[in-house]
N, C-alpha and C positions, 0 to 999 in steps of 0.2 A: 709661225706654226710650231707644232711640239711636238714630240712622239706622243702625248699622251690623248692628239688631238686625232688621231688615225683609227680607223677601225676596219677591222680584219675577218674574216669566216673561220669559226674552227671546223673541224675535221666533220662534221654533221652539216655544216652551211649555215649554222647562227652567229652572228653578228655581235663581235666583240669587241668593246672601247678598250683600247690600252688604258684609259683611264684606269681601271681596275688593276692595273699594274703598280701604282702611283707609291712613290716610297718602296718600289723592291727596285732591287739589285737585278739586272736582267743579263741572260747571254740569248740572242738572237741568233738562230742556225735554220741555215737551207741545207736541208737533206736529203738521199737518196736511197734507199732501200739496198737497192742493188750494184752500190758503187762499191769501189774497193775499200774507199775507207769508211764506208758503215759498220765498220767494228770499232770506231769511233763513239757509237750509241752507250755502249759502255761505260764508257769514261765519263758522256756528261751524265749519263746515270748516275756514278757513283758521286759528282758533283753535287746531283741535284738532291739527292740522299744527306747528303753529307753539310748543306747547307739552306734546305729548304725550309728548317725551322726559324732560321734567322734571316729570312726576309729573300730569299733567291728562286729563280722562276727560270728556267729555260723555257722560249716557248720556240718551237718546231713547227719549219713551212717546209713541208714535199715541196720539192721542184723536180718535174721529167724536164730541163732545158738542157741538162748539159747529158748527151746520150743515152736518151731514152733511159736513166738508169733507176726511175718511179714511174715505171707505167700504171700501176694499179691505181684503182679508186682510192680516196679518202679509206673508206673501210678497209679494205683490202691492204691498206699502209698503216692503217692505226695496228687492224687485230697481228699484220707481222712484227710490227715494232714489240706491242704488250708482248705473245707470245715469245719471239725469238730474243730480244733483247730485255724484257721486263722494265719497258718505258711505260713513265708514270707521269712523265709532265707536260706540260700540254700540246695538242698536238692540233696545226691547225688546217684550213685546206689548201689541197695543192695551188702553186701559184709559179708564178716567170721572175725574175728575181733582173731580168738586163732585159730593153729593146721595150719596143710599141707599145706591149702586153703586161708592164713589169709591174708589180701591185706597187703602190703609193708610197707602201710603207719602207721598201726597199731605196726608192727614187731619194728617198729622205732620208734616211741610213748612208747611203754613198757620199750623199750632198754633205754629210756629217762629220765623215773624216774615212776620207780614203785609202789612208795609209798609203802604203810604201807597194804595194802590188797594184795602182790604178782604181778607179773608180767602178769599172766593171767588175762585176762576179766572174769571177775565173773558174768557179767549179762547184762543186757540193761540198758542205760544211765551213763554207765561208762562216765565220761567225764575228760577232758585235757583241763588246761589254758596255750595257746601259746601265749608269749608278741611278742612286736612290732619288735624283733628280728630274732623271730623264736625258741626262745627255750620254752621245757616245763618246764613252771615254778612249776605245781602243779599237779597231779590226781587225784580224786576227785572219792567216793564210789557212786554206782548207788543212792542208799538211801539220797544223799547230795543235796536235795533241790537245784533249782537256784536260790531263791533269798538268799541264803547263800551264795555266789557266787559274789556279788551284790558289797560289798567293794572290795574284791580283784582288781576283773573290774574295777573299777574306778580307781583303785591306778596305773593297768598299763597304762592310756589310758592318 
């Protein structure tokens, strides 16, 4: 199986093929609204700005699993993202990211390289760099800045 073989709901509940990712450079992030490091949103802003012409995609899962810190709906999480941070790239539905309920996609993400923090999601903005193949090249601690991030990205793209 492949990443490109998973399919996800975005932020509306329509059904999306990672296929449609095929040939980008991906960073995968479970986020939280209301966590402390969602001043984070910025940075992969400025990423996603800053390399979306050349083939780069964040795509963004809400998770309320780690203390309650995305209680709102889908809506209610997109229009504060657009509004308070001016996220523009995609944003998909809330989802579990560890345990019975974890979307597929993550269960395949972990199984792909757990790095050096365990296989478990430890918190919100775990993130995952997927190159232009589909594999995970890296994962990356909630606490790992995106513009730390910043050469890696270029070097896949």
């Amino acid at each position: 199986m492949s990443l490109y073989n998973y399919e996800v709901k975005d932020a509306k509940g329509n059904k999306v093929s990672l296929e449609d990712y095929r040939g980008k450079v991906l960073l995968i992030v479970n986020t939280a609204t209301g966590c402390g490091l969602a001043p984070q949103y910025d940075g992969l802003q400025d990423l996603y700005d800053k390399y979306k012409e050349k083939g780069f995609v964040i795509l963004d899962f809400p998770c309320n699993q780690f203390a309650n810190q995305s209680p709102g709906t889908e809506a209610e999480t997109v229009s504060l993202c657009s509004t308070k941070y001016g996220i523009t790239f995609p944003m998909f539905s809330m989802i579990n990211v560890n345990g019975k309920d974890e979307e597929p996609l993550y269960t395949y993400l972990k199984s792909k390289q757990n790095g050096i923090i365990g296989s478990s999601i430890k918190w919100n903005f775990t993130k995952f760099l997927i190159d232009k193949e589909g594999n995970v090249v890296e994962r990356f601690a909630p606490t790992t800045k995106p513009e730390k991030l910043d050469a890696k990205i270029a070097s896949l793209l």
